[in-house]
C-alpha positions in Angstrom: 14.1 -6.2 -9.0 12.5 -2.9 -7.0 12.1 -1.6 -10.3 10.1 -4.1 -11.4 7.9 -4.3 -8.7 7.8 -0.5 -8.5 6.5 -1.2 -12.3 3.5 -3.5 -11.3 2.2 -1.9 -8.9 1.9 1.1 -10.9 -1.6 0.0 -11.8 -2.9 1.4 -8.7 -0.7 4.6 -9.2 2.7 5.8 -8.2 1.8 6.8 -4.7 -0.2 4.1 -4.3 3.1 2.0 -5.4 5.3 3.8 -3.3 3.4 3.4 -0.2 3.4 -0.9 -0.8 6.7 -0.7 -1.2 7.9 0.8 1.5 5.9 -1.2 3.9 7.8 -4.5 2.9 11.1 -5.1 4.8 14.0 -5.2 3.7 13.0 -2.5 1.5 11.4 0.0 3.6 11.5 3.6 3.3 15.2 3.5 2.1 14.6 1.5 -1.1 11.2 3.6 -1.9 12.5 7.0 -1.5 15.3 6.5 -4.0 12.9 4.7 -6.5 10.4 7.7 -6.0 13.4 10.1 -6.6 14.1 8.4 -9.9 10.4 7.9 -11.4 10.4 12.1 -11.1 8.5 13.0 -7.9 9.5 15.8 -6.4 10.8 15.0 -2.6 7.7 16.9 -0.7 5.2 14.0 -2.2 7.8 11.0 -1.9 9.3 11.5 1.8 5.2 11.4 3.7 3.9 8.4 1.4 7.4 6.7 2.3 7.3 7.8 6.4 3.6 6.5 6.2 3.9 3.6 4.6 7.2 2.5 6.3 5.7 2.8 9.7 1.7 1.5 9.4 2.5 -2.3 10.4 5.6 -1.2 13.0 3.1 -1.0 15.6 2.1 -4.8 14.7 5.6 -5.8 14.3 6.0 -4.4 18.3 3.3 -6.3 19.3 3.9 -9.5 17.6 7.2 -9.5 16.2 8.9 -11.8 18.4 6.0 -14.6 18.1 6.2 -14.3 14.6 9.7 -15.4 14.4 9.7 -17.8 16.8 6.5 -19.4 15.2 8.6 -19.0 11.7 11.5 -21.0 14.0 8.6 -23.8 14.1 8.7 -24.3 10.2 11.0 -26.3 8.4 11.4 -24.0 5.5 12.2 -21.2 7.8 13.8 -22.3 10.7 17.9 -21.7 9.8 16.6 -18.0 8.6 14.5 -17.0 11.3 16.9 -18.6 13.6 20.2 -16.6 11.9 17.9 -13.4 11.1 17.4 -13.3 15.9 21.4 -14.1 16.2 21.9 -11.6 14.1 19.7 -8.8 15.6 20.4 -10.3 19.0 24.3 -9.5 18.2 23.2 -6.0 17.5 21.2 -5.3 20.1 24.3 -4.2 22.6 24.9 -1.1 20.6 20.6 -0.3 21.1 21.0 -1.7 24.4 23.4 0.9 25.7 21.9 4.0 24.8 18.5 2.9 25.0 16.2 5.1 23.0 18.8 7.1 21.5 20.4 3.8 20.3 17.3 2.3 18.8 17.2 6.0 16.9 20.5 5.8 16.0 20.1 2.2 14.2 17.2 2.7 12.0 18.3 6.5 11.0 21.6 4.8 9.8 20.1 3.3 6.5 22.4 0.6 6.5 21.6 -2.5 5.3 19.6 -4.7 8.1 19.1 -1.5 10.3 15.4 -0.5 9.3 12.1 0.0 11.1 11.1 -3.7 10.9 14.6 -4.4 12.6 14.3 -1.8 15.2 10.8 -3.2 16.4 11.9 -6.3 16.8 15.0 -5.7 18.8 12.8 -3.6 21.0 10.5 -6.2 21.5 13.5 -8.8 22.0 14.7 -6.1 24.6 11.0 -5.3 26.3 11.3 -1.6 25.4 8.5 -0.1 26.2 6.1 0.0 23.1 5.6 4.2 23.0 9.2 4.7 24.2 10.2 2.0 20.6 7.7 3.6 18.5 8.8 7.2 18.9 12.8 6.4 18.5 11.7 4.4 15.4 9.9 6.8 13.8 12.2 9.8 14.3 15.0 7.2 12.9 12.5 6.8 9.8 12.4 10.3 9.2 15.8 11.0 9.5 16.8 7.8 7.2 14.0 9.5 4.7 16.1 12.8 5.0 19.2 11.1 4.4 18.1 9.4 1.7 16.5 12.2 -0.1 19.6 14.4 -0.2 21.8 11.2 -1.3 19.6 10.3 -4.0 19.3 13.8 -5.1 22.9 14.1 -5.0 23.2 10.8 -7.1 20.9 11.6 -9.6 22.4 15.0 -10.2 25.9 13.2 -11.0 24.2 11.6 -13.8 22.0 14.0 -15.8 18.8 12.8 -14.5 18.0 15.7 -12.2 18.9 17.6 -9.4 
């Protein structure tokens, strides 16, 4: 499916296509990097366009996040998934809770599934973090989840002929 997408939005260039795709959740900078990676562009061009586009609308998710989802709560369509998707970051909000900004670091540098910038904002606006304080441990996790996602990639791509 990324590949796909990744495919179409090649019209308006790979970097260009890069950069869209790593804006979108879900997906962030740890599904662009790989895909990046794979399409041949060296690491030095892939890991800014990803940071970049991973964190333009973070600052808007901070600010609005929370009225987003409870707006999407509002809506029939989306009510059980906006409703699960604040349970669930609720639930892991004691681990970002405890250390604060080192915690909310620690999440979205982990690329794990459900742990990316979009994530992190929103549990610091659920928690009231202070907007600079969230920004600054989100991007520092988005660089190191870039980083980590770089050398795994490379590492994975070398296993199977396509690089290294």
């Amino acid at each position: 499916m990324l590949q796909e997408l990744f495919d179409w939005l090649l019209g308006a260039g790979k970097e260009a296509a890069l950069f869209m795709i790593s804006m979108l959740p879900l997906i962030e900078l740890r599904g662009a990097v790989p895909i990046g990676l794979a399409a041949g562009m060296p690491w030095y061009e892939v890991l800014p366009i990803c940071y970049l586009g991973n964190l333009l609308p973070i600052p808007f998710v901070l600010m609005f996040g929370v009225r987003l989802l409870d707006w999407l709560a509002t809506l029939k369509p989306f009510a059980k998934i906006a409703a699960g998707y604040k349970k669930k970051l609720l639930g892991k909000s004691t681990e970002v809770t405890k250390y604060a900004r080192i915690g909310l670091f620690l999440f979205v540098a982990v690329p794990l599934p459900g742990t990316g910038a979009w994530s992190g904002a929103v549990i610091a606006t659920l928690l009231k973090m202070p907007l600079r304080k969230a920004f600054l441990s989100i991007a520092l996790g988005v660089v190191t989840a870039g980083v980590i996602m770089s050398v795994g990639t490379h590492g994975i791509l070398s296993v199977f002929g396509f690089g290294g």
